[in-house]
N, C-alpha and C positions, 0 to 999 in steps of 0.2 A: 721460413728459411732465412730471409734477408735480420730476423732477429736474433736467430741462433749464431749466425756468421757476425755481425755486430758484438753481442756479447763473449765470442771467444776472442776476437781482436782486444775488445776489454781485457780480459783477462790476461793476455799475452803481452798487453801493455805495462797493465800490470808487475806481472812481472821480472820485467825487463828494467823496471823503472828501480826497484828494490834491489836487483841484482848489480844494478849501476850503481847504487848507495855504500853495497856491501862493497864493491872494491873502492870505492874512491876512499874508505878509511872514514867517512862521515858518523859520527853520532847522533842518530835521534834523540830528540828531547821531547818531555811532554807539553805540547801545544797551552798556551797558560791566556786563548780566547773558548771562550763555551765553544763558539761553532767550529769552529777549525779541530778541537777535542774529537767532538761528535763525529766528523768528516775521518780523520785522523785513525781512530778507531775505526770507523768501518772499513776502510779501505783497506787497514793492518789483516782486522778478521777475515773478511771477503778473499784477501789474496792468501791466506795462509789454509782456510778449513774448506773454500768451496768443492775444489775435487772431490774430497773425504766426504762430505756429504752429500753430492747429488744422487749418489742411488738411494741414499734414504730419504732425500726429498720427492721422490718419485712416488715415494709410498704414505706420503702425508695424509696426516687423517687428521689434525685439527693444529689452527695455527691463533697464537697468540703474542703481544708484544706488552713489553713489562715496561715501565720508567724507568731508569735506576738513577736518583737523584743525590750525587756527592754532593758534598758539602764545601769541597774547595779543589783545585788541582794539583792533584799530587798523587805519586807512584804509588801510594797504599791504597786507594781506590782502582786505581786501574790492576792492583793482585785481588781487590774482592772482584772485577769483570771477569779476570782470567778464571775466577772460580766459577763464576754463571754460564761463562762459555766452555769451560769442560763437562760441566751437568748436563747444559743444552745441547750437545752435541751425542752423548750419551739416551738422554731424553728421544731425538730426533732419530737415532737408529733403534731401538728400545721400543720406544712406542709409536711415534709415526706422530710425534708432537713437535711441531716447529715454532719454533722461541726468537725472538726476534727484540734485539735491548737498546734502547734509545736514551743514549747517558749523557749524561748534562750536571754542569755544575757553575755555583756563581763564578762571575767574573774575580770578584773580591771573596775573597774566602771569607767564609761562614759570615756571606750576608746574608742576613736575613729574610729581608725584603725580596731579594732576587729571589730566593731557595721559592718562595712563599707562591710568589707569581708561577714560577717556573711547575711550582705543585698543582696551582691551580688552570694553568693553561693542558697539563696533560690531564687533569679532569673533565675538560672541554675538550680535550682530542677525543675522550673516551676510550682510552689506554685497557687493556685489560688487568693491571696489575703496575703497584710503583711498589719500590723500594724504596727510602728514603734513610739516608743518615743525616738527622737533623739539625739545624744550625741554630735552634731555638725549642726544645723538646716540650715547651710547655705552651710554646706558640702556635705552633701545627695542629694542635689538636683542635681545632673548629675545622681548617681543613682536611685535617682526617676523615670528622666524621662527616664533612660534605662527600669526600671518595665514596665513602661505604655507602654513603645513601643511592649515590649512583650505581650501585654493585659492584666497585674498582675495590680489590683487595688492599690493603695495605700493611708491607709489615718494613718495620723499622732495622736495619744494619749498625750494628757497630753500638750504636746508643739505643734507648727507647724512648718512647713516647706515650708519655702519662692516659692512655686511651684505653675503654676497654672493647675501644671498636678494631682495634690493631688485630690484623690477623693471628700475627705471631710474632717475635721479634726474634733475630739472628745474631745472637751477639754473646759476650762474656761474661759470667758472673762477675760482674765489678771488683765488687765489695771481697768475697773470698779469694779473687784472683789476687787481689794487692796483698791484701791479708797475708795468703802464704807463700807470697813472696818477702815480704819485712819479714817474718817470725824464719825464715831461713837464713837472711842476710845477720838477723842478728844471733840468733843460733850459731852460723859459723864464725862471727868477731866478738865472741866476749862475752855477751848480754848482757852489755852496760856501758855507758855513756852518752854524749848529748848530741840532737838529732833536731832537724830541721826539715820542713816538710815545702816545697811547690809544687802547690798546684795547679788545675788550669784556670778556672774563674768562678767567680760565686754564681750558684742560681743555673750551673752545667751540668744537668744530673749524672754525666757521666765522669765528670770532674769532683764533682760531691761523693761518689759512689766509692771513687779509687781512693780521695781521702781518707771516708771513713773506716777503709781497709786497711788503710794503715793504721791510723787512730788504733784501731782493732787488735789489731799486732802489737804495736807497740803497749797497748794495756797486760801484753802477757808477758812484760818483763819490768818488775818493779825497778830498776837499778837504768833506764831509758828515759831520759830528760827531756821532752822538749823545749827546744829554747825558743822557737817560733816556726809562725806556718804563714805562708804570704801565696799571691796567686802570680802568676807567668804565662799566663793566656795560650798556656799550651806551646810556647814559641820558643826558639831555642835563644836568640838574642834579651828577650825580655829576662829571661832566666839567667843570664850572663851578669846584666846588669844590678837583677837583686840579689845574687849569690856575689857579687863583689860588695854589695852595703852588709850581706850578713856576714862576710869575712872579715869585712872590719869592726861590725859591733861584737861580736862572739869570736873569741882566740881558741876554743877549745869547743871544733866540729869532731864528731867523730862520723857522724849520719848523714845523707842528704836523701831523701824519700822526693820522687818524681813523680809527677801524674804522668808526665810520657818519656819517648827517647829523646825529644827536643829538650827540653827542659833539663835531662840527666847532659847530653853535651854540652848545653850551655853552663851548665853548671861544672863541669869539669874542666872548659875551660876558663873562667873565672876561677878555680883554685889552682891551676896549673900557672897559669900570671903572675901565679905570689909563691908557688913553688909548696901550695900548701897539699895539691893533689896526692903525695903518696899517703897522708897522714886520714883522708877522707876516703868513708865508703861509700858509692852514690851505685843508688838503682834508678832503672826507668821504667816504661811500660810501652810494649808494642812488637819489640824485637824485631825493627824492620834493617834492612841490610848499613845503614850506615851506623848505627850502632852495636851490630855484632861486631863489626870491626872494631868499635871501640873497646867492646867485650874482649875479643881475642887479642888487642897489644894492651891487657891489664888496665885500660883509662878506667873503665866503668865495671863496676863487679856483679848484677845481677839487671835480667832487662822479665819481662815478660810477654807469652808468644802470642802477639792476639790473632794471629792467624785470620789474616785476610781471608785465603783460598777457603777455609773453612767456611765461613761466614755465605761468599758469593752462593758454594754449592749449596749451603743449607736452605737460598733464600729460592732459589729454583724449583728445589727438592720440595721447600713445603707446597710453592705453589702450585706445584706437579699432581700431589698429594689431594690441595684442595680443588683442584678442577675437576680432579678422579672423586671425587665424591666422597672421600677420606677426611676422617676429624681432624684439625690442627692445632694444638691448644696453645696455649699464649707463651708459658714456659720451657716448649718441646726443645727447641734448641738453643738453650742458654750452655754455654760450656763453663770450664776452670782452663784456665790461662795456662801453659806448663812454664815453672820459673827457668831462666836462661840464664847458664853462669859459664867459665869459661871451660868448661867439659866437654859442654855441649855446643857450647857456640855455631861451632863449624858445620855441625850437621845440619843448624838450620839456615845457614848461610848457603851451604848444597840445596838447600831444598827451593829455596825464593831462585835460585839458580836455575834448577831443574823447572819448578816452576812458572818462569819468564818467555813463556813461551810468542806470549802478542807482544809484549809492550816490553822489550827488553832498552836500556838507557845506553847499549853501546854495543 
Protein backbone atom coordinates (compact mmCIF):
# COMPACT_ATOMS: atom_id res chain seq x y z
CA UNK A 1 0.00 0.00 0.00
CA UNK A 2 2.68 2.53 1.35
CA UNK A 3 4.17 1.71 -2.40
CA UNK A 4 1.25 2.38 -4.35
CA UNK A 5 0.68 5.73 -2.36
CA UNK A 6 4.54 6.67 -2.87
CA UNK A 7 4.41 6.04 -6.68
CA UNK A 8 1.07 8.20 -7.29
CA UNK A 9 2.75 11.20 -5.28
CA UNK A 10 5.45 10.50 -8.17
CA UNK A 11 3.43 10.90 -10.48
CA UNK A 12 1.39 13.83 -9.41
CA UNK A 13 4.63 15.40 -8.96
CA UNK A 14 5.26 14.74 -11.93
CA UNK A 15 3.09 16.36 -13.43
CA UNK A 16 2.84 19.26 -11.74
CA UNK A 17 6.37 19.90 -12.42
CA UNK A 18 5.66 19.83 -16.46
CA UNK A 19 2.58 21.81 -16.15
CA UNK A 20 4.66 24.46 -14.30
CA UNK A 21 7.11 24.41 -17.38
CA UNK A 22 4.28 24.80 -19.86
CA UNK A 23 3.07 28.10 -18.48
CA UNK A 24 6.24 29.69 -17.42
CA UNK A 25 6.75 29.92 -21.57
CA UNK A 26 10.20 27.83 -20.86
CA UNK A 27 11.75 25.81 -23.74
CA UNK A 28 13.14 22.31 -23.42
CA UNK A 29 16.23 21.49 -25.00
CA UNK A 30 17.89 18.26 -25.59
CA UNK A 31 20.18 17.65 -22.53
CA UNK A 32 23.76 17.41 -24.50
CA UNK A 33 25.33 15.12 -21.06
CA UNK A 34 24.65 11.07 -21.84
CA UNK A 35 23.17 10.78 -18.19
CA UNK A 36 21.00 13.69 -17.86
CA UNK A 37 19.64 12.40 -21.83
CA UNK A 38 18.83 8.96 -20.30
CA UNK A 39 17.12 10.57 -16.94
CA UNK A 40 15.50 13.31 -19.31
CA UNK A 41 13.90 10.88 -21.53
CA UNK A 42 12.55 8.63 -19.09
CA UNK A 43 10.99 11.01 -17.07
CA UNK A 44 9.40 12.83 -20.55
CA UNK A 45 7.96 8.97 -21.31
CA UNK A 46 6.95 7.89 -17.80
CA UNK A 47 4.80 11.20 -17.38
CA UNK A 48 3.39 11.30 -20.75
CA UNK A 49 2.40 7.17 -21.62
CA UNK A 50 2.00 5.60 -17.89
CA UNK A 51 -1.77 6.09 -17.34
CA UNK A 52 -2.24 4.70 -21.04
CA UNK A 53 -0.60 1.75 -20.24
CA UNK A 54 -1.10 0.39 -16.90
CA UNK A 55 -3.98 -1.92 -17.79
CA UNK A 56 -1.91 -3.43 -20.21
CA UNK A 57 0.83 -3.89 -18.01
CA UNK A 58 -1.45 -5.74 -15.76
CA UNK A 59 -1.49 -8.26 -18.53
CA UNK A 60 2.30 -8.67 -19.05
CA UNK A 61 3.42 -11.86 -20.39
CA UNK A 62 7.11 -11.23 -21.12
CA UNK A 63 9.40 -8.25 -20.55
CA UNK A 64 12.54 -7.14 -22.40
CA UNK A 65 14.90 -4.11 -22.47
CA UNK A 66 16.71 -3.02 -25.82
CA UNK A 67 20.01 -0.60 -25.92
CA UNK A 68 19.40 2.00 -28.21
CA UNK A 69 22.78 3.42 -28.92
CA UNK A 70 22.96 7.03 -30.88
CA UNK A 71 25.60 8.17 -32.00
CA UNK A 72 25.53 11.86 -30.86
CA UNK A 73 22.86 14.15 -29.36
CA UNK A 74 20.66 15.48 -31.41
CA UNK A 75 16.66 15.69 -32.28
CA UNK A 76 16.94 13.13 -34.99
CA UNK A 77 17.55 10.40 -32.72
CA UNK A 78 15.22 11.23 -30.14
CA UNK A 79 12.17 10.98 -33.64
CA UNK A 80 13.94 7.33 -34.12
CA UNK A 81 12.92 6.75 -29.89
CA UNK A 82 9.52 8.31 -30.66
CA UNK A 83 9.31 5.61 -33.22
CA UNK A 84 10.28 2.69 -30.64
CA UNK A 85 7.96 4.15 -28.31
CA UNK A 86 4.85 4.10 -30.51
CA UNK A 87 5.68 0.23 -31.44
CA UNK A 88 6.32 -0.38 -27.89
CA UNK A 89 3.26 0.83 -26.60
CA UNK A 90 1.39 -0.87 -29.39
CA UNK A 91 3.39 -4.14 -28.74
CA UNK A 92 2.50 -3.85 -24.81
CA UNK A 93 -1.32 -3.67 -25.47
CA UNK A 94 -1.22 -6.21 -28.63
CA UNK A 95 0.73 -8.73 -27.04
CA UNK A 96 1.33 -8.36 -23.36
CA UNK A 97 5.18 -7.65 -24.33
CA UNK A 98 6.77 -4.87 -22.20
CA UNK A 99 9.80 -3.08 -23.84
CA UNK A 100 11.76 -1.04 -21.81
CA UNK A 101 14.68 1.44 -23.88
CA UNK A 102 17.80 2.45 -22.17
CA UNK A 103 19.26 5.27 -24.68
CA UNK A 104 22.63 6.57 -24.51
CA UNK A 105 24.78 8.39 -26.53
CA UNK A 106 28.56 9.77 -26.61
CA UNK A 107 29.31 12.78 -24.88
CA UNK A 108 31.40 13.93 -28.10
CA UNK A 109 29.60 13.07 -31.04
CA UNK A 110 30.41 10.17 -33.14
CA UNK A 111 33.24 9.12 -30.58
CA UNK A 112 34.21 6.39 -31.10
CA UNK A 113 35.72 5.10 -28.34
CA UNK A 114 32.84 6.13 -25.98
CA UNK A 115 30.10 4.39 -28.69
CA UNK A 116 32.46 1.17 -28.23
CA UNK A 117 32.71 1.03 -24.42
CA UNK A 118 29.14 2.05 -24.09
CA UNK A 119 28.37 -1.12 -26.60
CA UNK A 120 30.37 -3.25 -24.62
CA UNK A 121 29.24 -2.27 -21.05
CA UNK A 122 25.36 -3.19 -22.10
CA UNK A 123 26.94 -6.56 -23.26
CA UNK A 124 27.90 -6.96 -19.54
CA UNK A 125 24.48 -5.79 -18.53
CA UNK A 126 23.25 -8.39 -20.67
CA UNK A 127 20.61 -6.29 -22.28
CA UNK A 128 18.29 -8.21 -24.31
CA UNK A 129 18.69 -6.42 -27.63
CA UNK A 130 20.92 -3.09 -28.86
CA UNK A 131 20.35 -0.88 -31.61
CA UNK A 132 23.08 0.86 -32.52
CA UNK A 133 23.75 3.75 -35.08
CA UNK A 134 27.31 3.39 -35.44
CA UNK A 135 30.08 6.00 -35.22
CA UNK A 136 32.66 3.56 -36.72
CA UNK A 137 30.60 0.77 -38.91
CA UNK A 138 33.67 -1.21 -39.71
CA UNK A 139 34.83 -0.82 -36.01
CA UNK A 140 31.96 -2.40 -34.18
CA UNK A 141 32.00 -5.34 -35.78
CA UNK A 142 34.18 -7.50 -33.31
CA UNK A 143 31.84 -6.09 -30.84
CA UNK A 144 29.00 -7.12 -32.64
CA UNK A 145 29.75 -10.36 -32.89
CA UNK A 146 30.89 -10.56 -29.05
CA UNK A 147 26.74 -9.50 -28.66
CA UNK A 148 25.63 -12.36 -30.65
CA UNK A 149 27.80 -14.86 -29.13
CA UNK A 150 26.20 -13.78 -25.87
CA UNK A 151 22.60 -14.13 -27.55
CA UNK A 152 22.13 -10.10 -27.52
CA UNK A 153 20.44 -9.47 -30.89
CA UNK A 154 21.74 -6.68 -32.78
CA UNK A 155 20.65 -4.61 -35.52
CA UNK A 156 22.04 -1.53 -36.91
CA UNK A 157 19.69 2.05 -37.33
CA UNK A 158 20.15 4.45 -39.71
CA UNK A 159 23.78 3.02 -41.08
CA UNK A 160 24.99 -0.52 -41.26
CA UNK A 161 27.42 -2.57 -40.19
CA UNK A 162 29.61 -4.74 -42.24
CA UNK A 163 28.38 -8.06 -40.13
CA UNK A 164 26.68 -10.93 -41.09
CA UNK A 165 26.10 -11.49 -37.51
CA UNK A 166 23.54 -8.15 -37.58
CA UNK A 167 20.14 -9.21 -37.15
CA UNK A 168 18.77 -6.98 -39.39
CA UNK A 169 19.45 -3.47 -40.25
CA UNK A 170 16.60 -0.48 -40.18
CA UNK A 171 17.77 1.84 -42.40
CA UNK A 172 17.60 3.41 -46.26
CA UNK A 173 18.73 2.31 -49.29
CA UNK A 174 21.56 4.78 -49.53
CA UNK A 175 22.76 4.50 -52.62
CA UNK A 176 19.25 4.55 -54.59
CA UNK A 177 17.81 7.02 -52.29
CA UNK A 178 20.48 9.80 -53.32
CA UNK A 179 20.33 8.33 -56.75
CA UNK A 180 16.83 9.38 -57.35
CA UNK A 181 16.92 12.18 -55.72
CA UNK A 182 20.03 13.88 -58.15
CA UNK A 183 18.39 12.40 -61.47
CA UNK A 184 15.19 14.55 -60.19
CA UNK A 185 16.95 17.62 -59.32
CA UNK A 186 18.55 17.48 -62.45
CA UNK A 187 15.68 16.40 -64.57
CA UNK A 188 13.76 19.52 -63.44
CA UNK A 189 16.92 22.14 -64.09
CA UNK A 190 18.15 21.50 -67.38
CA UNK A 191 20.29 18.29 -67.48
CA UNK A 192 23.24 20.10 -67.75
CA UNK A 193 25.84 21.95 -66.13
CA UNK A 194 28.61 21.82 -63.36
CA UNK A 195 28.10 20.27 -60.03
CA UNK A 196 30.03 19.75 -57.00
CA UNK A 197 29.55 17.19 -54.54
CA UNK A 198 30.02 17.24 -50.18
CA UNK A 199 30.15 14.73 -48.45
CA UNK A 200 30.50 13.49 -44.98
CA UNK A 201 33.98 11.65 -44.60
CA UNK A 202 35.97 8.85 -46.37
CA UNK A 203 35.87 5.28 -44.98
CA UNK A 204 31.67 6.40 -43.55
CA UNK A 205 29.89 3.73 -45.36
CA UNK A 206 26.90 5.67 -44.99
CA UNK A 207 28.72 8.70 -46.36
CA UNK A 208 30.31 6.56 -49.22
CA UNK A 209 26.82 5.02 -49.89
CA UNK A 210 24.99 8.53 -50.52
CA UNK A 211 27.95 9.61 -52.72
CA UNK A 212 28.03 7.02 -54.88
CA UNK A 213 24.29 7.76 -55.42
CA UNK A 214 24.98 10.62 -56.66
CA UNK A 215 28.04 9.61 -58.70
CA UNK A 216 25.12 7.39 -59.96
CA UNK A 217 22.73 10.02 -61.06
CA UNK A 218 24.95 12.10 -62.23
CA UNK A 219 26.47 9.27 -64.83
CA UNK A 220 22.80 9.49 -66.35
CA UNK A 221 23.24 12.74 -67.74
CA UNK A 222 26.16 13.31 -70.30
CA UNK A 223 26.04 17.18 -70.28
CA UNK A 224 26.76 17.09 -65.84
CA UNK A 225 30.24 18.29 -65.05
CA UNK A 226 31.83 17.62 -62.07
CA UNK A 227 34.05 20.05 -60.92
CA UNK A 228 34.86 18.54 -57.63
CA UNK A 229 33.80 16.42 -54.58
CA UNK A 230 35.44 17.18 -50.96
CA UNK A 231 34.16 15.86 -47.60
CA UNK A 232 32.29 18.19 -44.64
CA UNK A 233 32.14 15.75 -41.83
CA UNK A 234 28.64 15.76 -42.04
CA UNK A 235 28.62 19.39 -40.33
CA UNK A 236 26.86 22.31 -41.40
CA UNK A 237 29.90 24.99 -40.47
CA UNK A 238 32.62 22.69 -42.10
CA UNK A 239 30.53 22.82 -45.17
CA UNK A 240 30.28 26.70 -45.11
CA UNK A 241 33.78 26.87 -45.03
CA UNK A 242 34.49 24.50 -48.12
CA UNK A 243 31.70 25.81 -50.12
CA UNK A 244 33.25 29.31 -49.80
CA UNK A 245 36.93 27.87 -51.28
CA UNK A 246 34.73 26.19 -54.09
CA UNK A 247 32.95 29.49 -54.69
CA UNK A 248 35.91 31.13 -55.21
CA UNK A 249 37.98 28.48 -57.35
CA UNK A 250 34.71 27.62 -59.62
CA UNK A 251 32.59 30.92 -61.07
CA UNK A 252 30.26 28.72 -62.66
CA UNK A 253 28.24 26.36 -59.95
CA UNK A 254 25.08 25.24 -61.20
CA UNK A 255 25.01 22.00 -58.66
CA UNK A 256 25.78 21.50 -54.99
CA UNK A 257 24.83 17.49 -54.11
CA UNK A 258 24.93 17.13 -49.98
CA UNK A 259 25.51 14.02 -48.13
CA UNK A 260 22.99 15.59 -45.45
CA UNK A 261 20.83 18.71 -44.48
CA UNK A 262 23.84 20.19 -42.48
CA UNK A 263 26.12 20.35 -45.23
CA UNK A 264 23.12 21.54 -47.80
CA UNK A 265 22.53 24.85 -45.14
CA UNK A 266 25.97 25.35 -44.80
CA UNK A 267 26.28 25.37 -48.10
CA UNK A 268 23.55 27.77 -48.89
CA UNK A 269 24.75 29.85 -46.64
CA UNK A 270 28.20 30.33 -48.09
CA UNK A 271 26.57 31.19 -51.55
CA UNK A 272 23.98 33.43 -50.07
CA UNK A 273 27.44 35.70 -48.58
CA UNK A 274 28.40 36.28 -52.04
CA UNK A 275 24.78 36.53 -53.36
CA UNK A 276 25.53 33.71 -55.53
CA UNK A 277 22.60 31.47 -53.85
CA UNK A 278 19.64 32.25 -56.53
CA UNK A 279 22.11 31.03 -59.37
CA UNK A 280 22.80 27.45 -57.29
CA UNK A 281 20.74 24.23 -56.87
CA UNK A 282 21.71 22.59 -53.58
CA UNK A 283 20.05 19.39 -52.21
CA UNK A 284 20.50 17.56 -49.00
CA UNK A 285 19.68 14.45 -47.34
CA UNK A 286 17.51 13.65 -44.10
CA UNK A 287 14.48 16.09 -44.37
CA UNK A 288 14.61 16.95 -40.81
CA UNK A 289 12.48 20.00 -39.69
CA UNK A 290 15.23 22.92 -40.06
CA UNK A 291 15.59 22.24 -43.35
CA UNK A 292 12.17 21.87 -44.62
CA UNK A 293 12.08 25.23 -43.75
CA UNK A 294 14.76 26.02 -45.79
CA UNK A 295 12.88 24.03 -48.51
CA UNK A 296 9.67 25.92 -48.00
CA UNK A 297 11.46 29.87 -48.30
CA UNK A 298 13.17 28.48 -51.75
CA UNK A 299 16.98 28.30 -49.92
CA UNK A 300 17.40 24.74 -50.61
CA UNK A 301 15.39 22.89 -53.56
CA UNK A 302 15.22 19.10 -52.85
CA UNK A 303 16.16 17.26 -49.29
CA UNK A 304 15.37 13.47 -48.70
CA UNK A 305 12.98 11.79 -46.03
CA UNK A 306 15.00 9.56 -44.12
CA UNK A 307 12.42 9.15 -41.86
CA UNK A 308 13.46 8.65 -38.38
CA UNK A 309 9.95 7.42 -37.06
CA UNK A 310 10.18 4.73 -39.57
CA UNK A 311 13.28 3.37 -38.72
CA UNK A 312 12.58 3.30 -34.57
CA UNK A 313 9.18 1.27 -35.42
CA UNK A 314 10.93 -1.11 -37.79
CA UNK A 315 13.74 -1.71 -35.28
CA UNK A 316 10.98 -2.97 -32.43
CA UNK A 317 8.97 -4.57 -34.94
CA UNK A 318 11.84 -6.90 -36.14
CA UNK A 319 12.81 -7.58 -32.76
CA UNK A 320 9.20 -8.36 -31.88
CA UNK A 321 9.18 -10.58 -34.76
CA UNK A 322 12.47 -12.35 -33.58
CA UNK A 323 11.49 -13.16 -30.07
CA UNK A 324 8.18 -14.56 -31.63
CA UNK A 325 10.10 -17.10 -33.27
CA UNK A 326 9.71 -15.37 -36.74
CA UNK A 327 12.62 -15.18 -39.56
CA UNK A 328 14.19 -11.74 -39.83
CA UNK A 329 16.50 -11.29 -42.68
CA UNK A 330 19.21 -8.78 -42.99
CA UNK A 331 17.59 -6.68 -45.93
CA UNK A 332 13.61 -6.81 -44.58
CA UNK A 333 13.62 -3.29 -43.83
CA UNK A 334 15.85 -1.25 -46.04
CA UNK A 335 13.57 1.50 -47.56
CA UNK A 336 13.87 4.31 -50.55
CA UNK A 337 14.12 7.72 -49.21
CA UNK A 338 10.85 9.88 -50.67
CA UNK A 339 12.62 12.94 -52.51
CA UNK A 340 11.41 16.30 -50.63
CA UNK A 341 10.96 19.36 -52.77
CA UNK A 342 8.86 22.39 -52.19
CA UNK A 343 5.23 20.60 -52.94
CA UNK A 344 5.73 18.65 -50.41
CA UNK A 345 7.50 20.18 -47.90
CA UNK A 346 4.88 21.01 -45.64
CA UNK A 347 3.43 18.00 -45.34
CA UNK A 348 6.35 16.62 -43.92
CA UNK A 349 6.94 19.34 -41.61
CA UNK A 350 3.09 18.46 -40.20
CA UNK A 351 4.18 15.23 -39.83
CA UNK A 352 7.62 15.56 -37.39
CA UNK A 353 4.89 17.99 -35.82
CA UNK A 354 2.30 15.46 -35.37
CA UNK A 355 4.92 13.26 -34.57
CA UNK A 356 6.77 15.12 -31.65
CA UNK A 357 4.99 13.79 -29.24
CA UNK A 358 8.06 13.14 -26.26
CA UNK A 359 10.64 15.18 -27.17
CA UNK A 360 9.11 18.34 -28.52
CA UNK A 361 12.02 21.53 -28.72
CA UNK A 362 9.46 24.11 -27.58
Amino acid sequence: MRKTILKAISIIFSILMIASLSMSGCKSSIPTETTAAAETTAAATEATSETETTAAETNVKEEYEVAWLAPMEDLFWYYVRQGMEEMIAKTLEEKGIKITINQMAPVEAYNVTEQTTQFENMISKKVDAIAVCPTNEQGLVPTVEQAVAAGIPVIPVSATIPSDKILTQCRPNEIESAKQRIMKAIKENGEEGNAIILFGMPGNITSDERRKGCEEGIAEFPNIKILDTQPVEFNKEKAMTVMENMLTKYPDIKYVFCVNDNAAMGAYEAAGAVGRDKDIIITGHDGMEDCLNYILDGKIEYSSFQDPYKMGRDTITALVEHWSGNEVTRDQYLFICEVIDKDNAQSFLDLVDEMSKWFKTE
